[in-house]
C-alpha positions in Angstrom: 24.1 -82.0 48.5 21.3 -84.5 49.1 19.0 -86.0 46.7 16.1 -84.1 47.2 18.1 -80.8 47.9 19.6 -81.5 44.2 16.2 -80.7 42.6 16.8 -77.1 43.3 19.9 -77.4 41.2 18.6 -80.0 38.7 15.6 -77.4 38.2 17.9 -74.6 36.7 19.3 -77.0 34.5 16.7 -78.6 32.8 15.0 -75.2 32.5 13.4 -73.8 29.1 15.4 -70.8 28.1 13.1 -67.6 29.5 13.1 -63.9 29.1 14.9 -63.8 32.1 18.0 -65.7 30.6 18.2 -62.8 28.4 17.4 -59.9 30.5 20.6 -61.1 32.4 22.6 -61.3 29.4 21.9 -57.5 28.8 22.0 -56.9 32.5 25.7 -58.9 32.9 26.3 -57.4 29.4 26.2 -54.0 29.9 28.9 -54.2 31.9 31.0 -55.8 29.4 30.1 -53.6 27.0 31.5 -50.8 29.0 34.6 -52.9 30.2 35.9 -53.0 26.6 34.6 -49.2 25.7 36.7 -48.3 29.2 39.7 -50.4 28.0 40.2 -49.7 24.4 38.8 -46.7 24.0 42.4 -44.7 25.1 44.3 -46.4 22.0 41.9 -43.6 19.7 43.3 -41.1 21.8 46.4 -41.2 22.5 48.2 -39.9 19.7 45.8 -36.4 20.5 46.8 -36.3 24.3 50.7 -36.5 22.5 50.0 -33.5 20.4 47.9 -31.7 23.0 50.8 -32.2 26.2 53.5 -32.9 24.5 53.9 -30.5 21.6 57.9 -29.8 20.8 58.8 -26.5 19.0 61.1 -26.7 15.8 59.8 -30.2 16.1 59.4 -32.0 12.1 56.9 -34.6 13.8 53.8 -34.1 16.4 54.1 -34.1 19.6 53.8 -37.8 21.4 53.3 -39.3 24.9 57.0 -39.7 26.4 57.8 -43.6 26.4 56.7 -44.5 30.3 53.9 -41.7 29.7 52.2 -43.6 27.2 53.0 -47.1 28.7 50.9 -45.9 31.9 48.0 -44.7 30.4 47.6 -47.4 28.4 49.0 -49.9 31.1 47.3 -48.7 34.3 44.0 -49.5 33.8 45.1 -53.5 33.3 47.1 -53.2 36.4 43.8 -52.0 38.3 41.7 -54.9 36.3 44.2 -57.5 37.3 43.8 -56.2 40.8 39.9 -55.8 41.2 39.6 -59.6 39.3 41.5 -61.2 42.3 39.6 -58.9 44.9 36.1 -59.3 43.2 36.6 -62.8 42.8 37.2 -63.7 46.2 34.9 -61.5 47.5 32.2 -63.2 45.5 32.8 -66.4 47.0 33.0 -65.0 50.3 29.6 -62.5 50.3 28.1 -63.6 47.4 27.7 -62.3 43.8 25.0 -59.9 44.2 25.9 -58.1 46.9 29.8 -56.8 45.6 28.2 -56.6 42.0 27.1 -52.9 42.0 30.6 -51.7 43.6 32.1 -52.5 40.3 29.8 -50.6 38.4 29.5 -47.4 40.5 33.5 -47.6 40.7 33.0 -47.8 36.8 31.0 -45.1 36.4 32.6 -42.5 38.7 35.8 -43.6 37.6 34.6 -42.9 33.5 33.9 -39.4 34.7 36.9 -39.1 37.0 39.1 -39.8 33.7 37.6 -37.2 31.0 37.8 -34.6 33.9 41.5 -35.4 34.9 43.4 -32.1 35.9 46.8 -30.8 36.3 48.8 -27.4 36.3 51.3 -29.3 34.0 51.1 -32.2 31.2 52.3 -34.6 33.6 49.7 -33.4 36.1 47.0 -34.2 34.3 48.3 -37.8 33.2 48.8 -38.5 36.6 45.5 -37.6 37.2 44.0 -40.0 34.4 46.4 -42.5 35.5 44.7 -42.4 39.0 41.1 -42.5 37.6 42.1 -45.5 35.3 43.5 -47.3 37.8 40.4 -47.5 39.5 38.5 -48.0 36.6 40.5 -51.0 35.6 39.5 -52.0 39.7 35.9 -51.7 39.0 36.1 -53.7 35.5 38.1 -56.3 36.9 35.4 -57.3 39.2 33.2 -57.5 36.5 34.6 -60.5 34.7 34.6 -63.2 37.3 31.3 -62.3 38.7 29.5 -61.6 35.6 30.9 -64.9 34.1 29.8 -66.7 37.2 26.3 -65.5 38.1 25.6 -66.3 34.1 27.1 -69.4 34.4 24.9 -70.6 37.7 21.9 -68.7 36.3 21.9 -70.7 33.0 20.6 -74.1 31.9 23.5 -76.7 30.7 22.2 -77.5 27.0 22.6 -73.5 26.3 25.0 -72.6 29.2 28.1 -71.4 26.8 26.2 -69.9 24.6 24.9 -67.4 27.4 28.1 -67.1 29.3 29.6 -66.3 25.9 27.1 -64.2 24.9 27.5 -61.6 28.2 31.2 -61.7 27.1 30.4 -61.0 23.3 29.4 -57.2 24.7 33.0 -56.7 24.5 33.1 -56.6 20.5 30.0 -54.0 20.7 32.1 -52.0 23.4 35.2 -51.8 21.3 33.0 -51.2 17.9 30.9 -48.1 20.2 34.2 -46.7 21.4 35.3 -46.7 17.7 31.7 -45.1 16.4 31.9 -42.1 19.6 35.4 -41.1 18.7 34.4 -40.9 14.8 30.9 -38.8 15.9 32.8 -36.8 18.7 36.0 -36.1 16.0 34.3 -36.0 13.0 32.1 -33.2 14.6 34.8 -31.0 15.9 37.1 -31.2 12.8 33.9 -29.8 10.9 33.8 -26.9 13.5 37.0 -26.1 14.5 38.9 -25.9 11.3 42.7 -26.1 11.5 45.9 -27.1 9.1 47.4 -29.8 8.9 50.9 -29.8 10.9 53.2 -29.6 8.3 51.7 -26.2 7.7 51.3 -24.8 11.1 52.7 -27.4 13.9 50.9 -25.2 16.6 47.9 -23.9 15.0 47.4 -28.0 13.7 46.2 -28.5 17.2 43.2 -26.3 18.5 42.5 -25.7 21.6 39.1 -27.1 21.9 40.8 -30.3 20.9 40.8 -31.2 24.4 37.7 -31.9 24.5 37.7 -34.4 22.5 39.4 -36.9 24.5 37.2 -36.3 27.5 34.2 -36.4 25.8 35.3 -40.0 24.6 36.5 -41.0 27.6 33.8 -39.7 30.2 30.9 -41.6 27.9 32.0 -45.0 29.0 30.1 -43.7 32.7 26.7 -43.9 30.3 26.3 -47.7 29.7 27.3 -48.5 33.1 25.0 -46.0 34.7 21.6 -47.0 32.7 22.0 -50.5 34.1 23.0 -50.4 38.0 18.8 -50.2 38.9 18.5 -53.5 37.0 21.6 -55.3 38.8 20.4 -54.5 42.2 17.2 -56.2 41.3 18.7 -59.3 40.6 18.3 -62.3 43.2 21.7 -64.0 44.7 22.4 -67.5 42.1 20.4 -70.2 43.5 23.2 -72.3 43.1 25.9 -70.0 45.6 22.8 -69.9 48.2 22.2 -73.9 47.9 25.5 -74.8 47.7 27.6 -71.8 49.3 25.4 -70.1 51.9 23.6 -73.6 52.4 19.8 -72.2 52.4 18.1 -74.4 49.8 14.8 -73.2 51.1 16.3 -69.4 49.7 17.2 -70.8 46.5 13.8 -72.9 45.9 12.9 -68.8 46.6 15.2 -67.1 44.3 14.9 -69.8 41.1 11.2 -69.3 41.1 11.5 -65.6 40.6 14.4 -66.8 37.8 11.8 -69.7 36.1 8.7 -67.7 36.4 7.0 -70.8 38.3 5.7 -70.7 42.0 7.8 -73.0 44.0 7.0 -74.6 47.3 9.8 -75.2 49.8 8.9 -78.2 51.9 11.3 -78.5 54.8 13.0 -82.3 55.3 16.0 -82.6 58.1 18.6 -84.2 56.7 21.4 -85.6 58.5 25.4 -85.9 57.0 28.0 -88.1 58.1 30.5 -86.7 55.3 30.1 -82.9 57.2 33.1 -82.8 58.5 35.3 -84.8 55.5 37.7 -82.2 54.7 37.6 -83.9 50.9 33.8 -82.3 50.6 34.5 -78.8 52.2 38.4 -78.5 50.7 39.8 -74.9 50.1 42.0 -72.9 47.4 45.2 -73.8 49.0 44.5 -77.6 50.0 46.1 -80.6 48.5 42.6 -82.0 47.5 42.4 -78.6 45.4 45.5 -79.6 44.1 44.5 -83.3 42.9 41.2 -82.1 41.6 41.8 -78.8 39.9 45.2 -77.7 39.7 45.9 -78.8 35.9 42.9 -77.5 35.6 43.7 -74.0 36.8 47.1 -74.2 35.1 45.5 -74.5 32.0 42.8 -71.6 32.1 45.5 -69.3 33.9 48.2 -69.8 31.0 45.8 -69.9 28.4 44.0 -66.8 29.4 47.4 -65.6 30.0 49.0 -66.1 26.2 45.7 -65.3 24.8 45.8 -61.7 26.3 49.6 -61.1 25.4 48.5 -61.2 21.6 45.2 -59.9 21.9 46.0 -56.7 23.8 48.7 -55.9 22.0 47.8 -56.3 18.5 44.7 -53.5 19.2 46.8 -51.1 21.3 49.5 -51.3 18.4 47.0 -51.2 15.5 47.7 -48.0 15.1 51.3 -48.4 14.9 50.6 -51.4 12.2 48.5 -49.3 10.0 50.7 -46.5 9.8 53.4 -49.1 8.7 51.9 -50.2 6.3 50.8 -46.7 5.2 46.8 -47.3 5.7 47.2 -44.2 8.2 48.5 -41.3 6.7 51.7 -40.0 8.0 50.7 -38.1 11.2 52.5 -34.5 10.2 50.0 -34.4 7.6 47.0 -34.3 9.8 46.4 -32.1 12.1 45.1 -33.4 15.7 41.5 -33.7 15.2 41.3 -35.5 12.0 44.0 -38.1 13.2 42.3 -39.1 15.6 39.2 -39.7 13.2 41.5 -41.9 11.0 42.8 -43.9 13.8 39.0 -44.4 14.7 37.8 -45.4 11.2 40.6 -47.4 10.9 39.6 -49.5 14.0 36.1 -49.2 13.6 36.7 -51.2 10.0 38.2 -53.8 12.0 35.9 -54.3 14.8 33.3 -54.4 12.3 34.9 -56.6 10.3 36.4 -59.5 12.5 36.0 -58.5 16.0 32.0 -58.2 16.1 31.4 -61.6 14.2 34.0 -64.0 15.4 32.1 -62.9 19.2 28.9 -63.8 17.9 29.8 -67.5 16.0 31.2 -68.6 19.4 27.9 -68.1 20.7 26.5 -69.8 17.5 28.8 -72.6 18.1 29.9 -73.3 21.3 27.3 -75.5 22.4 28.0 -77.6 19.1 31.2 -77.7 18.4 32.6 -77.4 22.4 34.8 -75.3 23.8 37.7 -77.1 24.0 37.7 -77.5 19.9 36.7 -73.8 19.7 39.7 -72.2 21.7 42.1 -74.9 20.0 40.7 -73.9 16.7 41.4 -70.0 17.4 45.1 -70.3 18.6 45.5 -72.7 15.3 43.9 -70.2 13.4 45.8 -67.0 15.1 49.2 -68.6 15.1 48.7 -69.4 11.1 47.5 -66.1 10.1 50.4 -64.1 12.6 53.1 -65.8 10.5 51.6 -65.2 7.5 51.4 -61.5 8.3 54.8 -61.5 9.2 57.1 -63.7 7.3 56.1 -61.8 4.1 55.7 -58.2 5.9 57.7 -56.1 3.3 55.4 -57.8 0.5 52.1 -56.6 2.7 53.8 -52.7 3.3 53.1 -52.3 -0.7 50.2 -49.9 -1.3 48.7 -52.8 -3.8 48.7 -55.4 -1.3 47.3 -53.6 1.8 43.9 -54.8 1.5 45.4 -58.1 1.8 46.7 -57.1 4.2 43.3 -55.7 6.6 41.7 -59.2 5.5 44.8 -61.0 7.2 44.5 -59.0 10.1 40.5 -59.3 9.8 40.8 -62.5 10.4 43.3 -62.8 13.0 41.0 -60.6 15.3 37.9 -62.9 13.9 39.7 -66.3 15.1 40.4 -64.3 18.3 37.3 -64.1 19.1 35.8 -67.2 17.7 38.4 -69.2 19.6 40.2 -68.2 22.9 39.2 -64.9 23.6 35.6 -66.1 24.0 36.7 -69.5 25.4 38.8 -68.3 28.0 36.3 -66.4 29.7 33.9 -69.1 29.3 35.7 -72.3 31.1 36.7 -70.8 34.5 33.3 -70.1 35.4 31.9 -73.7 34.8 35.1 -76.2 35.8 35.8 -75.3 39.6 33.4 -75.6 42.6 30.8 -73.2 43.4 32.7 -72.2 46.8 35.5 -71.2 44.8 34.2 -70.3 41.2 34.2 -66.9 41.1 37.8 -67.1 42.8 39.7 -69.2 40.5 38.0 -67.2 37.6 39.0 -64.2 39.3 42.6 -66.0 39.5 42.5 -67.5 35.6 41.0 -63.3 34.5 44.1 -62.0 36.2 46.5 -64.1 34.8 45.1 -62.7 31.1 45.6 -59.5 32.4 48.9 -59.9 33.3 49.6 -61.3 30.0 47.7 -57.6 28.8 50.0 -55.8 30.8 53.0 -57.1 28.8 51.3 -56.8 25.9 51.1 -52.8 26.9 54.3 -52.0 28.2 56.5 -54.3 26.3 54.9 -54.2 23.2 54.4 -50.0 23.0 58.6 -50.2 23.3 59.0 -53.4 20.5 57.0 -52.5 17.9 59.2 -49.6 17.4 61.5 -49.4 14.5 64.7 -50.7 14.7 66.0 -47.8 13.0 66.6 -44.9 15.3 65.5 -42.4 12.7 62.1 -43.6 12.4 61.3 -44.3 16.1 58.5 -42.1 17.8 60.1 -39.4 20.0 61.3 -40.7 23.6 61.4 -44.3 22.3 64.6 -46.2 21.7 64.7 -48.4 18.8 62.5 -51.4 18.7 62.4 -54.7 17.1 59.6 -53.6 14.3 56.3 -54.6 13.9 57.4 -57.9 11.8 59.6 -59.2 14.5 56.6 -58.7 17.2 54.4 -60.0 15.0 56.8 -63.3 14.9 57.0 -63.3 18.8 53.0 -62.7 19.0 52.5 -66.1 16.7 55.0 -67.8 18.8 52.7 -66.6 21.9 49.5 -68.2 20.0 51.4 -71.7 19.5 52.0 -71.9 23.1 49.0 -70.9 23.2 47.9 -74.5 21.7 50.1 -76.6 24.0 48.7 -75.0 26.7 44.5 -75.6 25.8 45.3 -79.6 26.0 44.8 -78.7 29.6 41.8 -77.5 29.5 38.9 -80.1 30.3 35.4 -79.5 27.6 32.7 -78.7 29.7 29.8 -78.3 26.8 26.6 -80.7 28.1 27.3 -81.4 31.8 26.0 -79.8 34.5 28.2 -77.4 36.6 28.4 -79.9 40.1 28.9 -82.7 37.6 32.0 -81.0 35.6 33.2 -79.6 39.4 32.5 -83.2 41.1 30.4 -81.5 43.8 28.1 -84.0 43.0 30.3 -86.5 45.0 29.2 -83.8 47.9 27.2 -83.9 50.4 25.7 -80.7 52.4 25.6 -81.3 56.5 22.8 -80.7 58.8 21.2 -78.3 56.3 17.6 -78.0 55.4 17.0 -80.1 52.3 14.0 -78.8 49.7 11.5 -80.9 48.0 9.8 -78.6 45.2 6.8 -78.4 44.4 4.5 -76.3 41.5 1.7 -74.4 43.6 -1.6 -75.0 44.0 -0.4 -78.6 41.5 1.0 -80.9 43.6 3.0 -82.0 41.1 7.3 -81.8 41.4 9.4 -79.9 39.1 10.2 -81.3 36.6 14.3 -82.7 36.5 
């Protein structure tokens, strides 16, 4: 772009943080906050819809999801995220940010409904019905990731620029710590009205029938979150930077940014001329060998990361459960009945969000902009990869009832260098490394490859943390590898995970066209801005 077009840009990031910075943190939030409440929310309820469908007569256990049952519903909705991060993303770079942002939310909310009211004449029916719902769900939050990440991103100032991209993804830990708090309100209540034995006593009576509720109730309040913010994302002006740079309408942006700064701006028109217009090195695409020279280590690097990262992050909270009735924190399910399992699973979780998923969110924010986010996200797989062997090398010493506190801090802190490391990280880079023409794309691209890595984490990991004794496998399942040995393949995940961030460029102090080199750019026969404070005279400030 040319020099005086650049001020439009150069504005934004030299700019005080404002009340609006943080309006769009809530606003980008939000939709975060239901993304994780969506996602991880079906790992409390699971074991119920098991009891509920998929109750066996004579049976010593509870009923439980048949193997490629439970690998769907808990799989789908990554397969729908995976596929609405690729469609979002490129549709953001095609129409803009803000006008495919609402889509994902409305599919969000109608979608949170869809699933608590799923239907059937048989147990299959209705999870083919959820399936459906959180397919489209997962669609809906999949766009939410790469255009969240990069409207923040272009919206934001470079001195505090991680901090706020991070902080729109730190939402997560209060979606997955609500989620928790609803299914401990919602099952806590019913278990105090609906009084029933525990299974071992009656297996059928264990479950009543207002236990289906339950579920739904938990399920359909994700549409809440989502709902109560869609006004205040269809008030938000396009990025200055995609209209300057992508739509090429400076005098738009110089429009936009000074309902973003809280300044009047001026737009004084200036024809420019370009000779570089038609360089195919200034205007290069996805799929271009310039692409390729610039960015594709690059992309490698966010793509695998992101990738690894969600393998061992998925599947260590979908499988909590499983690792906390191994190690007996979770009382054996027969003596339960449905309702108040369910509330254990939820306390159980709840401890740990509280514990280490909530804070290690909220020190990459802290952080980020001091330490960098290349040291942060090498930090975390470090960090991860230690404390994954330590849990499992030693796992018969951590099964003793004695050492089981030990145990939670281990995992604690496990999900706390998650989180103040790659988790955070991951989401971060991609949406401040690649071009404004194709940012929300290749973050799109980098989001799907973690989900991928999710989806392994789902299917595979439901089937391997099973016993490797046939006796003590959940119904329907064949026998496993144990949670130790998947534990051992999860911190082998977490060093690769290590090798891999060495591709990863820091990004912490630049400015997003210097990090992208579109600074080297220049726009062609395009109207080029001078700004101006009204009724001053006197030029922003760069």
């Amino acid at each position: 772009m040319a020099k005086k077009g650049k001020e439009v840009l150069n504005a934004l990031d030299a700019a005080k943080t404002q009340m609006y910075h943080f309006t769009a943190i809530v606003i980008a939030g939000m939709g975060f906050f239901t993304d994780a409440y969506d996602l991880f929310s079906i790992s409390l309820v699971t074991k119920l819809l098991g009891r509920i469908y998929y109750h066996v007569d004579s049976s010593k256990k509870p009923g439980t999801l048949p193997p490629n049952v439970a690998a769907a519903v808990n799989g789908v909705a990554f397969c729908g995220t995976l596929a609405g991060q690729l469609f979002f993303g490129w549709l953001g770079d095609k129409l803009g940010r803000k006008k495919v942002y609402g889509i994902t939310l409305m599919l969000m909310v109608l979608c949170s409904l869809g699933s608590g009211l799923s239907f059937g004449h048989s147990a299959n029916g209705v999870m083919a019905t959820l399936c459906f719902f959180r397919f489209w769900l997962g669609f809906g939050i999949g766009g939410d990731y790469p255009l969240s990440a990069t409207i923040m991103s272009e919206y934001a100032n470079k001195k505090t620029r991680g901090a706020f991209i991070a902080a729109v993804f730190a939402m997560q830990g209060f979606g997955i710590l609500a989620g928790g708090i609803v299914s401990l309100i919602v099952s806590s209540t019913f278990d105090h009205a609906f009084k029933a034995p525990t299974y071992e006593v009656d297996p059928v009576g264990s479950t009543v029938p207002q236990a289906d509720y339950v579920w739904r109730i938990v399920l359909m309040f994700g549409a809440i979150p989502a709902l109560l913010t869609y006004y205040w994302r269809m008030k938000m002006p396009e990025t200055a930077r995609y209209t300057a740079l992508v739509a090429r309408n400076t005098k738009q942006a110089a429009s936009d940014m000074s309902k973003v700064l809280q300044v009047d701006l001026i737009a004084e028109e200036e024809a420019q001329s370009n000779s570089n217009s038609s360089n195919p090195n200034f205007t290069f695409g996805l799929f271009t060998r310039e692409f390729a020279r610039r960015h594709s280590l690059h992309l490698l690097g966010t793509t695998t990361t992101w990738f690894l990262l969600d393998i061992a992050y998925y599947s260590s909270n979908l499988f909590q459960k499983d690792i906390y009735t191994a190690i007996g924190w979770i009382p054996a399910a027969e003596t339960m009945n449905a309702i108040h399992e369910v509330f254990t699973v939820s306390k159980a979780q709840t401890l740990i969000a509280l514990c280490g998923t909530v804070p290690g969110y909220w020190f990459t924010v802290a952080f980020i902009d001091i330490l960098g986010r290349f040291f942060i996200q090498l930090m975390g797989f470090i960090f991860m990869t230690i404390f994954m062997f330590a849990l499992a090398i030693p796992y018969d010493h951590w099964r003793h009832r004695e050492n089981r506190i030990g145990f939670l801090i281990m995992y604690s802190l496990t999900m706390f260098f998650a989180n103040f490391g790659p988790n955070a990280t991951t989401f971060v880079v991609p949406a401040e490394i690649f071009p404004a023409r194709l940012r929300s794309t290749c973050h799109g691209i980098s989001a799907a490859s973690g989900k991928a890595g999710a989806i392994v984490g789902a299917f595979g990991f439901l089937y391997a943390a099973q016993s490797s004794d046939s006796e003590k496998t959940d119904a329907g399942y064949p026998p496993g590898i144990g949670v130790r040995n998947s534990l051992l393949m999860l911190a082998c995940v977490n060093f690769l995970g290590i090798v891999f961030t060495l591709l990863v460029p820091e990004s912490k102090g630049k400015s997003l066209e210097e990090i992208s080199r579109e600074d080297e750019e220049q726009s062609g026969g395009d109207t080029v801005v001078e700004m101006t404070v009204a009724n001053s005279g006197r030029k922003v400030p760069v």
